[in-house]
N, C-alpha and C positions, 0 to 999 in steps of 0.2 A: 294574699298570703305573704307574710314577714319572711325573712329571710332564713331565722331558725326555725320556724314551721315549714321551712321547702328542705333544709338541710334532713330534718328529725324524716321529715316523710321519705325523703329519697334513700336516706339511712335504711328506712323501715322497708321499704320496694326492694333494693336487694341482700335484705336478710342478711346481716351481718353473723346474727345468731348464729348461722348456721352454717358457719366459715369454719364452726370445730368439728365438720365432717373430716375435712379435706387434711387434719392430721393426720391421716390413714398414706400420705405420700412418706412420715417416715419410717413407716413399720420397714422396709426394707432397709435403711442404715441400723434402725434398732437391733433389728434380732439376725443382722449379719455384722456386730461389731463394729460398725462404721461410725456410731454416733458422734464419736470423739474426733474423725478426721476432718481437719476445718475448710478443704477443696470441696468433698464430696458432701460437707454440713451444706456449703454455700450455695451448690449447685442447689441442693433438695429446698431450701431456704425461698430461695429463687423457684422455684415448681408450685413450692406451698403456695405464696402470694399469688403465681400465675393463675392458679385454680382455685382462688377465692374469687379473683376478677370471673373467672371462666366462669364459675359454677353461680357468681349473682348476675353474669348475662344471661345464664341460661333459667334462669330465678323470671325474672326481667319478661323473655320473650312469652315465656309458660304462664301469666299473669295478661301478656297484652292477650294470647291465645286464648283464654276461659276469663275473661272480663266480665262477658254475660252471664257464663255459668257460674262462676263466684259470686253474684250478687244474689244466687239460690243457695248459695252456702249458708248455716246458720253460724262460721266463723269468718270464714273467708272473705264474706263483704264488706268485713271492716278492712279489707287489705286497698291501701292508696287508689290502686287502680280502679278497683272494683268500687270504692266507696267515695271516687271522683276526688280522691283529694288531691291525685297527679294526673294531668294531659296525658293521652296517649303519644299524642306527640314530642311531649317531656322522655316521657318512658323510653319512645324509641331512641334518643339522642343517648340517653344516660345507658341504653343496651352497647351503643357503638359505641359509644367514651370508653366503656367495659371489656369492648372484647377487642379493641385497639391498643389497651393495657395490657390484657393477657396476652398477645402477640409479643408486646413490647420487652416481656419478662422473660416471656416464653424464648426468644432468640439467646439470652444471659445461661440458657441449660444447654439444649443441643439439638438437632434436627430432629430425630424420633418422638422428643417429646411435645416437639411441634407438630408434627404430624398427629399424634394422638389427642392432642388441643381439637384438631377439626375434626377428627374421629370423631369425638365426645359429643362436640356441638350440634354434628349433622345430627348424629343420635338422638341427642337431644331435643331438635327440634320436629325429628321424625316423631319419636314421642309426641311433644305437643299438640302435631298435626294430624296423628295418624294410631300412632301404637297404644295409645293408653285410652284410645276406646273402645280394643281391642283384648279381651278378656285372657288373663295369663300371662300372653304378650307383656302387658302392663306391670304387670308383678315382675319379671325380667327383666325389664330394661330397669326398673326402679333400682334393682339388686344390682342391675349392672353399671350403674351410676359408684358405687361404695367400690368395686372390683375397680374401675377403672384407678381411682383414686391412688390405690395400692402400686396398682403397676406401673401409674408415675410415677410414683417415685421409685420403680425398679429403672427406671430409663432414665431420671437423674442423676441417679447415682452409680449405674452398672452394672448395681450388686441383686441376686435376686433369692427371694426366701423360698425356704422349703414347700413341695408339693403340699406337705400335710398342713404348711398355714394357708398358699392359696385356697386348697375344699374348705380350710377354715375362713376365711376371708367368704368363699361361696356361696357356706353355708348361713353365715351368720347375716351375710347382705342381704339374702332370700328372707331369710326370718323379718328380718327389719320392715321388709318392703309386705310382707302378710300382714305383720303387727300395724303398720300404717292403714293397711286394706279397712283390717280388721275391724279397727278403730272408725275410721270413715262411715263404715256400716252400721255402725252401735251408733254415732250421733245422727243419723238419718233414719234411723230403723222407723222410727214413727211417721216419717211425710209417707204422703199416698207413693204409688209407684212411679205415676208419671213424675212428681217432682223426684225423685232419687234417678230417674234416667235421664232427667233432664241436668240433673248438678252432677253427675258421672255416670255416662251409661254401663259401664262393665258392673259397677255396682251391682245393680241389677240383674247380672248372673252369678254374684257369686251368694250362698247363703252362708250364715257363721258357724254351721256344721264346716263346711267344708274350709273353711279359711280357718276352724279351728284344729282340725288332720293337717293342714299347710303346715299351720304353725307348732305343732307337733311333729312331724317331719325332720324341718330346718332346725328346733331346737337342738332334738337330739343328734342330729347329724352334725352339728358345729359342737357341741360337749365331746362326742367321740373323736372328731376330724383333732381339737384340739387338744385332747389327753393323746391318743397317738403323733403329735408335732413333740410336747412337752416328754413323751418316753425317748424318742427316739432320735430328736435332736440334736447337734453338738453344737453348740454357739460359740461363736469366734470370738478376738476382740481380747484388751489384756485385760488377765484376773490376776488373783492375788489367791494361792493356792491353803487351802485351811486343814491339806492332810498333818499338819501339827498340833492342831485341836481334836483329833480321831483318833480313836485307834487301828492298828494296823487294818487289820480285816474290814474298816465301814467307808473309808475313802475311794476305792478302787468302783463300790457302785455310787456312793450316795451324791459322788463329785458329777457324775454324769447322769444325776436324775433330778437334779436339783429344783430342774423347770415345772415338776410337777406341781410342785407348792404351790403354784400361780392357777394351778385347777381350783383352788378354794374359791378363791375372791370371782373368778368366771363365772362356777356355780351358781354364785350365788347371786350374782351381777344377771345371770339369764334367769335366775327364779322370782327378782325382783324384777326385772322386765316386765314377764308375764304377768303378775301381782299388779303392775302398772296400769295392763292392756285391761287386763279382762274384770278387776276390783273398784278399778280408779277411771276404767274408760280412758287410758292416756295411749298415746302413741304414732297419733298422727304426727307429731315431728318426735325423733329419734334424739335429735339434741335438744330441746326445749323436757323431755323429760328426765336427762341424766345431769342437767342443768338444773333442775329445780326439786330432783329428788333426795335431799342429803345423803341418804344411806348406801342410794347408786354409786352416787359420784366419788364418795368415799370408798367403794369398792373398787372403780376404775382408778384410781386416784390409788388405792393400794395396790391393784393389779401394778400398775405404770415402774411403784418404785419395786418391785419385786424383779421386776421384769431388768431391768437397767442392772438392777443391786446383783444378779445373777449371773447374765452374762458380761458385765464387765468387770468383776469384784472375786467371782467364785468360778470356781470352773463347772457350768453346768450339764 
């Protein structure tokens, strides 16, 4: 193997792609006004990186863990390990270069968020070894991979968002981690049973009635969790006030309800989701769908500047 054939693979082993989870560390400078302050940017800046190393070590060990069961995958055995094109010995090297980095970064933020580095890991690796053959269980800690994410960066930066975004944050990690299930199920539905317990045994207890009331559930519950954040919100941070564009009487509500507007593009961002999961069969990765769905991404992508345009611009 050439040189750029070990680069491209080992690229590929820990999932680059999927390093636009770990934006979810600046939802708390975002929607607590801090965006703009360049101590507490730097900190979170510094977190982000940490938990891209962190979250492709933990890519890394969950791939050496299910080597054998992803070679029953009808995708997953094209993945390096599983399809022999990296040593496992390779792999483990490239897991400890990994998590010697996020250590490395991780000291640049501050002790808590160190501590929650190993939080995450143990986790992490109890999953691999333990919890995710474990039905429900599995769907849990999945969600609680996205939660974690968030609360870093409440610990890089100090600042921490409203209850009504963490049940959003809750809820919407739960959906994710169904939609993944869900998904899983639909491209195995056809091998006998003993291959689908053998490529993931939880599979096997769950049926897509019931993973589709999950995802019914989490839906709604992150739609409602997030219209009551966006009602009842005040967001910090300096605006630029537009009661001179109103008349007297519409400034006093419409300046402090402004967040609402950001309901649309959410709407519609979870109703293409869905459309994804259950039309398209997509959803086993989260980012590889909002990545390659133009109409998604342009919804998150409008969400994003609304969100910013609002509370830094307008008094929402």
């Amino acid at each position: 193997m050439n040189n750029t054939s070990l680069v491209y693979k080992t690229l590929k082993l820990i999932r680059i792609r999927q390093w636009i989870k770990n934006l979810a560390v600046f939802a708390a400078i975002v929607f607590t006004g801090q965006l703009f302050n360049p101590d507490i940017f730097k900190n979170v800046v510094f977190a982000f990186f940490a938990f891209c190393m962190l979250s492709s070590t933990v890519y890394v060990i969950n791939d050496i863990f299910d080597i054998e069961k992803d070679r029953l995958h009808p995708f997953k055995r094209f993945r390096p390990l599983a399809n022999g094109d990296i040593s496992l010995s390779f792999a483990i090297v490239v897991a400890l270069v990994l998590f010697i980095a996020t250590v490395f970064l991780s000291l640049f933020v501050n002790e808590a968020f160190l501590l929650l580095v190993f939080t995450y890991l143990a986790l992490q690796i109890s999953y691999s070894a333990v919890l995710k053959h474990i039905e429900v269980l599995d769907i849990l800690v999945l969600a609680a991979g996205y939660i974690f994410r968030v609360y870093a960066g409440e610990l890089a930066s100090g600042y921490h968002i409203s209850v009504w975004l963490v049940l959003t944050t809750v809820s919407l990690s739960l959906f994710l981690a169904v939609g993944k299930r869900r998904n899983e199920l639909t491209l195995i539905s056809g091998f006998p049973q003993k291959h689908i317990e053998a490529t993931r045994h939880t599979l096997s207890h769950y049926s897509e009635r019931l993973l589709d009331v999950y995802a019914s559930i989490f839906v709604a519950s992150t739609f409602i969790f997030y219209t009551l954040f966006t009602f009842l919100e005040n967001p910090g941070g300096f605006k630029i006030s537009l009661s001179i564009l109103m008349p007297d009487f519409l400034p006093d509500y419409f300046q402090r309800k402004w967040l609402m507007i950001t309901i649309i593009p959410v709407v519609y961002g979870l109703m293409r989701y869905l459309q994804d999961i259950y039309e398209k069969h997509e959803g086993e990765s989260p980012e590889k769908v909002i990545l390659s769905d133009i109409p998604l991404l342009t919804a998150v992508f409008l969400w994003t500047i609304l969100v910013v345009v609002i509370i830094y611009f307008i008094k929402g």
